[in-house]
C-alpha positions as CSV (number, residue, x, y, z in Angstrom):
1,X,60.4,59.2,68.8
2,X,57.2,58.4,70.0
3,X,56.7,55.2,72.1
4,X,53.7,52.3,72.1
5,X,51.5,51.7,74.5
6,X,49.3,48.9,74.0
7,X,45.9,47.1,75.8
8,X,44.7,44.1,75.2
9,X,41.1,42.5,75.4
10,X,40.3,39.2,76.4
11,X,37.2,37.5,75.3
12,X,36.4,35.6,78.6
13,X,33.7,33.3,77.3
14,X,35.6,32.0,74.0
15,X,38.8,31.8,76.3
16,X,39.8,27.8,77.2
17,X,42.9,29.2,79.2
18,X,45.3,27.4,77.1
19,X,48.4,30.0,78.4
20,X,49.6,30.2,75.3
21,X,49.3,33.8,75.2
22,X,51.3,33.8,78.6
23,X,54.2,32.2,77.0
24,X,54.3,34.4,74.6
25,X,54.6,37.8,75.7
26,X,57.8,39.0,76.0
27,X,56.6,41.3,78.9
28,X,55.3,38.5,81.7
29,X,52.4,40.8,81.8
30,X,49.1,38.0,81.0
31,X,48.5,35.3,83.5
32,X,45.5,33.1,84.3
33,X,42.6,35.0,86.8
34,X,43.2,33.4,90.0
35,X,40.1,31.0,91.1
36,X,38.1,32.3,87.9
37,X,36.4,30.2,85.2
38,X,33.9,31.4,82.4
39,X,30.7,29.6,81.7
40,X,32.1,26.3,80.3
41,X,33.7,26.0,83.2
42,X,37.8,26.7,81.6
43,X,39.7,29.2,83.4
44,X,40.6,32.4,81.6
45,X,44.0,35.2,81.0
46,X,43.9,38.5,82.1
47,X,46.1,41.2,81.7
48,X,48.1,42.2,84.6
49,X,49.5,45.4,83.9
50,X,48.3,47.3,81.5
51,X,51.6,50.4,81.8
52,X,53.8,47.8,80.4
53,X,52.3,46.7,77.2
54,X,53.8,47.6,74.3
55,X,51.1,46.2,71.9
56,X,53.3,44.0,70.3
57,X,50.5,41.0,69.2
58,X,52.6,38.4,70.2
59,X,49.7,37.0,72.3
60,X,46.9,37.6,69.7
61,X,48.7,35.9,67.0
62,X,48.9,32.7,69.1
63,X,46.1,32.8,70.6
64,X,44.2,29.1,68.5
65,X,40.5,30.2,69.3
66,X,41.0,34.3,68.7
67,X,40.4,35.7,72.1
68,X,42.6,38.5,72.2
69,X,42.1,41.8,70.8
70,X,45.3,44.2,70.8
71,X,44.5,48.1,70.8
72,X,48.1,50.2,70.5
73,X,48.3,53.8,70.7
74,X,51.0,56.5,69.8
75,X,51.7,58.4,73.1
């Protein structure tokens, strides 16, 4: 059976750092950037290890302002 591997982007500007997304994955695997803020001066998620993600959109679908882009791939 092939298995998911999945990537997410985060679009850093549009990001308000929220951490919705970070409750929602079941995978502990988005966090806020340490000491980072975009332009409008909110802090933003990043991935943290990209191995682990399934793809599963949990974070996309709550994301309120549409940040996060899920890629998943067959392997």
């Amino acid at each position: 059976m092939a298995k998911m591997k999945g990537e997410i982007t985060v679009n850093t500007e549009r990001c308000k750092g929220c951490e919705l997304c970070v409750e929602a994955c079941p995978f502990d695997l988005i966090r806020l950037a340490p000491r980072a803020v975009n332009r409008r001066g909110y802090p933003y998620v990043e991935q943290t290890d990209a191995e682990k993600c399934t793809g599963c959109t949990s974070c996309a679908i709550v994301c309120p302002d549409g940040c996060i882009t899920v890629y998943r791939v067959k392997e």
